[in-house]
N, C-alpha and C positions, 0 to 999 in steps of 0.2 A: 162748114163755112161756105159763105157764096160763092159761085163760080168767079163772078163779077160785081161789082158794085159803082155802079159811074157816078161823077154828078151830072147830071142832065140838063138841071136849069138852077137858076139863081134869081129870087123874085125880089126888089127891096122897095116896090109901092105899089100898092091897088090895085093898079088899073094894067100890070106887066102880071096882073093875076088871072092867066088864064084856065080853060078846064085844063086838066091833067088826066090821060085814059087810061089810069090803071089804078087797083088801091092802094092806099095811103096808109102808112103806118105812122104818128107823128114822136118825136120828140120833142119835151119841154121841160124845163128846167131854170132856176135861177141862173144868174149870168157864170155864177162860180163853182156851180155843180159839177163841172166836166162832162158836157154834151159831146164837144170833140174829141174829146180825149177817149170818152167811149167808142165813137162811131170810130175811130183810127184800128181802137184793139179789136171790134167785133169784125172788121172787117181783114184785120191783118195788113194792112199799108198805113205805113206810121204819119204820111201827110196829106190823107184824104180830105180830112177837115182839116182847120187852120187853130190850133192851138195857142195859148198864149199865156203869160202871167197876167196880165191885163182880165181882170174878167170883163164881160159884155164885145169878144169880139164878133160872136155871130147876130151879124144886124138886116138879116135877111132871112128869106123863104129858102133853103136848101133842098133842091129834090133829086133824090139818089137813087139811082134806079138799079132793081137788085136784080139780078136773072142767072142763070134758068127760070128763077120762080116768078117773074113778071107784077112786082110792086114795089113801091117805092116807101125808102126810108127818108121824112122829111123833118127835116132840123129847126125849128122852130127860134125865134130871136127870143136870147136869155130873158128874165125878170128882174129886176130887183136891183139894177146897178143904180148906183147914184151919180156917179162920176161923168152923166153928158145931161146935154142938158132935157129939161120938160119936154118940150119941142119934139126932139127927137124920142124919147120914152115913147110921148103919145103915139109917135106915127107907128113904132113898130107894133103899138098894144093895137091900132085899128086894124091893120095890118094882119095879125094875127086871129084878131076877133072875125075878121071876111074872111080869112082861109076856114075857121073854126065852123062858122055859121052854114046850116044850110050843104054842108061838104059830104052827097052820099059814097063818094067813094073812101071815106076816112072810116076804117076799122079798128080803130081804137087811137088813144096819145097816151104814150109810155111818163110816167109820171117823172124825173129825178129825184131825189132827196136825200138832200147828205146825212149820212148815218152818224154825225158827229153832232146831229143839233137836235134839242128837241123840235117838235113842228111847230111850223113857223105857219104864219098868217097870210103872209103871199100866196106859199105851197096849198093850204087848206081852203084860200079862195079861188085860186084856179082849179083843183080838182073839185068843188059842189059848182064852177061857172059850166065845167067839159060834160059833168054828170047832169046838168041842168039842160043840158044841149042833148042829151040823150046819148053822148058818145061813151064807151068804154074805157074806163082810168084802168092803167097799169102801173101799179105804185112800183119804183124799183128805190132801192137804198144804195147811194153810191160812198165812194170814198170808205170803203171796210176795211182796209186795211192801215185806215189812218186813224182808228180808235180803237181802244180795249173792248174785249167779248159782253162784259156785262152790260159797256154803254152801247152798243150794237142792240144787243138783246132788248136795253129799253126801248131803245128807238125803235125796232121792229116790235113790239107789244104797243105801246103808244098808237103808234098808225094804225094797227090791226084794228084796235079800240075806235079809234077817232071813223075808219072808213066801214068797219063791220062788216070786214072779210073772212074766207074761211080759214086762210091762210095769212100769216105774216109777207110783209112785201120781202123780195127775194134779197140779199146781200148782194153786192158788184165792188169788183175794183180792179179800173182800168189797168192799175199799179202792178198790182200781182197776178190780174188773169182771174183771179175769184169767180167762180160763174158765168165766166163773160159765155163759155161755149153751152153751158142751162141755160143765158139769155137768150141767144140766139136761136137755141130749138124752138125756145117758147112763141119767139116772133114767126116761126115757120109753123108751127101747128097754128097758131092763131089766122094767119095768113090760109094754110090749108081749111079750116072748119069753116071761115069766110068762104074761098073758091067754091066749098060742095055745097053750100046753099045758093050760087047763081046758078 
């Protein structure tokens, strides 16, 4: 686990969008995947993020800055919620699309996917929008401990198929800990095989 993990800033328009001097690892997810709820267990402080029943509570640019290892984990405003209005939707999709666009410090954006649905239409249009931007998808399956092995299993065959990986996207849950400490290597070798090619 990290030494530290702070938040460092907090962005919720445009133009409060400035550079950031370190890479970027993002999260993204629908409103009700459990972004926070991840970022709480991978980090071990239960109220780093801001949790909630409410889905759609991250309505902002989140940048967490991880050290020793000098990169930031950034949290990305949910998709998918219905419950506010257009208005607001739009601004966080532009929002999002000027963090996404043109971002060379951004080494990839960790995908969410609840392991209880099959794939869904939102999820498969932002990972060919991030794969069309030339960014790195890391598909991850959350919520594993809230479904039975076999429906796990579809769901991770499903994705595999749909993305044409060599691998199944990894199981998580924030619940019981599943993986959370294989996610976390994996964000650190990814972060490392970036560093040794600057």
């Amino acid at each position: 686990m990290p030494s530290t993990v702070i938040l460092e800033k907090t962005v919720y328009t445009i133009d409060q969008l400035g550079e950031m001097p370190l890479p970027q690892l993002a999260l993204a997810g629908r409103s009700n995947v459990g972004k926070s709820s991840l970022l709480n267990k991978l980090t071990g402080r239960k109220n780093l993020a801001k949790t909630s029943s409410t889905p759609g509570k991250t309505r902002s640019l989140n940048f967490y800055k991880v050290e020793p290892e000098g990169f930031y984990l950034v949290d990305l405003p949910g998709y998918g919620y219905a419950r506010c209005s257009k208005t607001e939707r739009d601004k966080w999709a532009a929002l999002t699309t000027r963090y996404l666009k043109n971002n060379a410090r951004l080494f990839g954006v960790v995908a969410l996917l609840d392991s209880r649905l099959t794939p869904q239409t939102l999820d498969i249009d932002l990972i060919n929008y991030i794969k069309a931007l030339g960014i790195e998808v890391i598909p991850v399956l959350t919520k594993a401990d809230k479904c039975k092995q076999p429906v796990r299993s579809a769901t991770q065959a499903a994705w595999q198929r749909l993305l044409g990986t060599e691998k199944p996207p990894m199981l998580i849950s924030s619940h019981s800990g599943m993986n959370i400490d294989k996610l976390w290597q994996s964000f650190l070798d990814k972060f490392a095989a970036v560093s040794s090619h600057e």
